[in-house]
N, C-alpha and C positions, 0 to 999 in steps of 0.2 A: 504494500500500500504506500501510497504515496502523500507521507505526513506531511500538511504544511501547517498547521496549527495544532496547539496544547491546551486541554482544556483542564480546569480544575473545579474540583466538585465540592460543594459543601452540602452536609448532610448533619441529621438528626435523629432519625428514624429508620427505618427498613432498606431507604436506598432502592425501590424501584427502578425508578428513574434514571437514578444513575448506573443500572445495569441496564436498562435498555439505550440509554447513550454509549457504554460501552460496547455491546451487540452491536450497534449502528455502526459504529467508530473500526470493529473487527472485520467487522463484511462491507467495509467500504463503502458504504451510506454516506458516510461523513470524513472528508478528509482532513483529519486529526484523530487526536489519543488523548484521556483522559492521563494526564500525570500527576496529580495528586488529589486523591481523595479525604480531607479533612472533617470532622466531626470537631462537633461542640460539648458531644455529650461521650463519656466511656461507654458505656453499655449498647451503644447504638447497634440495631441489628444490623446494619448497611455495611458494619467495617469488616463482618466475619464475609459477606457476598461481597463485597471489594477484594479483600485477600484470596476468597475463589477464585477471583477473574483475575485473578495477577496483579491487581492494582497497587500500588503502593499507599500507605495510610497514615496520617497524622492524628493522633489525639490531644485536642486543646482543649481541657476545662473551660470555661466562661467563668465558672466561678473563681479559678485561681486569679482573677485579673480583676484590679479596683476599680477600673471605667470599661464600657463598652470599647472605646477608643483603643484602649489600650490590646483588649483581647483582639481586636481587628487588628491590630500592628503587629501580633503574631502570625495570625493567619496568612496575614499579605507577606509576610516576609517569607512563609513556606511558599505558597505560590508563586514570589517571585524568583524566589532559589531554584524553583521546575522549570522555570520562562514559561510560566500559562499565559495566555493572552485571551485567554475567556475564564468566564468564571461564572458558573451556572448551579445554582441555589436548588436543590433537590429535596424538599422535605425539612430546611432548614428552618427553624423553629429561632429564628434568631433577630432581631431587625438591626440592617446594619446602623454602623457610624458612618455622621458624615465625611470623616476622613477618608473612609472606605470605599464610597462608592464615588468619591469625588478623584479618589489612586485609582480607579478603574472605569474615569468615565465613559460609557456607551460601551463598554466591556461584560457587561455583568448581568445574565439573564435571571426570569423567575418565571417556574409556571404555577398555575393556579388551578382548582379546579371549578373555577365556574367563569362565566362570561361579561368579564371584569367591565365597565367598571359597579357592578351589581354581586352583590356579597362579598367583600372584600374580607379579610380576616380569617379568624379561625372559622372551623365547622361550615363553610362553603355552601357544603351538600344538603347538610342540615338544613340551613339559612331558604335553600331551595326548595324546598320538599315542604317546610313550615308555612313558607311565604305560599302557595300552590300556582308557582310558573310550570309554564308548560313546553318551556326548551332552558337547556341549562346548560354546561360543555364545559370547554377549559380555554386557558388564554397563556400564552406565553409572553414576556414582556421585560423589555429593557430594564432596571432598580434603577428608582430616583432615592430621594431621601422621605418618599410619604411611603406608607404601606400599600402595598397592590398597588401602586399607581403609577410606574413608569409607561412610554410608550409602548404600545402594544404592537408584536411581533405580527404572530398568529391567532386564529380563534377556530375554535370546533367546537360547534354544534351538538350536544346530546340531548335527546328527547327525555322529557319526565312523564314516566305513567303512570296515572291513578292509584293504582298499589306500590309505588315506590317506598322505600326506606333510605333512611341514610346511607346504610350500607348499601343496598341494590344500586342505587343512582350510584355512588362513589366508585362500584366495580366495574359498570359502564365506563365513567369518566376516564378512569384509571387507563382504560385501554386504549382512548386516546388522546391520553398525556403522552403514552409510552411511545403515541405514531408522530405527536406533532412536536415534542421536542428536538430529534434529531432530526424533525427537518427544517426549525428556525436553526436550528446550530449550523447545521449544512450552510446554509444562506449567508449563516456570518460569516466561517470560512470561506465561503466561495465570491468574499465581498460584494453580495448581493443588496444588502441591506442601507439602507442610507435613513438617520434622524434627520427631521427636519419638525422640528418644535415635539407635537405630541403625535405627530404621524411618522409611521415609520415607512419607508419607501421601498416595496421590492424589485428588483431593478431587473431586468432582460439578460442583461451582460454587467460583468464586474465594472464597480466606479472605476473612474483613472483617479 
């Protein structure tokens, strides 16, 4: 395969996502490699499926560090010791610092799973199925400094039916998160993607 970007993941949780950005990333979906997988949390199920897939893994407490700022200057120093040139939010349960996303600007994706900007936050699915809309999906999207609110990547569409639960819709969702992520990533590797205020531009051919 023929790597020309590094991506680095941050996780919390199970890490779905970021095995199926690694799958993408193996079968040349995506031209890049996940090189460092970092956590916030020890326990995180994501780090034992990262070490599956050969990944390399960082664990950063949040709690060893007196400001948010500070645990982010960790992080970023891993990251930048791999040369990632992306950095795509998986499950991270974290909100960054401003220093953070301002070291990585229009670098730093998030997906969500609903069709932002409508239930931003935690429980998504919940938010969905309580409220009784009748399309819900997921949303991939540049990190600004508010929560769920950067420019928006991508959006997929999932229908909510009648007997839905949180879980039922989330398992839906979940399948495609796992299709539309690697394929905003693809788009940034393949300098496809261009900010232009709160719209983000998919472009034909790579910007010059």
């Amino acid at each position: 395969m023929n790597e020309t970007g590094r991506i680095g993941v941050l996780i919390s949780g199970r890490g779905s996502n970021m095995e199926a950005i690694a799958v993408a990333c193996k079968q040349g979906q995506v031209p890049a490699k996940i090189a460092a997988v970092v956590s916030n949390e020890p326990g995180a199920a994501g780090l034992a499926r990262a070490r599956r897939l050969g990944l390399e893994t960082d664990v950063i407490p949040h709690r060893a560090s007196a400001t948010r700022e500070e645990h982010d200057r960790k992080v970023a120093a891993v990251l930048d010791a791999k040369g990632c040139t992306l950095v795509c939010l998986a499950g991270y349960m974290r909100l960054l610092s401003s220093w953070f996303v301002r070291h990585y600007e229009g670098r730093v994706m998030n997906i969500h799973p609903a069709l932002l900007p409508a239930f931003p936050g935690l429980h998504a699915q919940k938010q969905a199925v309580e409220h009784g809309v009748k399309v819900s999906g997921v949303s991939v999207h540049f990190v600004d400094e508010e929560l769920d609110h950067g420019p928006i990547i991508l959006q997929s569409a999932v229908p909510v039916a009648e007997d839905d639960t949180e879980d039922t819709l989330a398992a839906r969702i979940l399948v495609e998160e796992h299709r539309l992520y690697p394929e905003a990533i693809r788009l940034f590797f393949e300098g496809r993607l261009k900010i232009e205020g709160r719209r983000v531009h998919i472009l034909a051919v790579p910007a010059r």
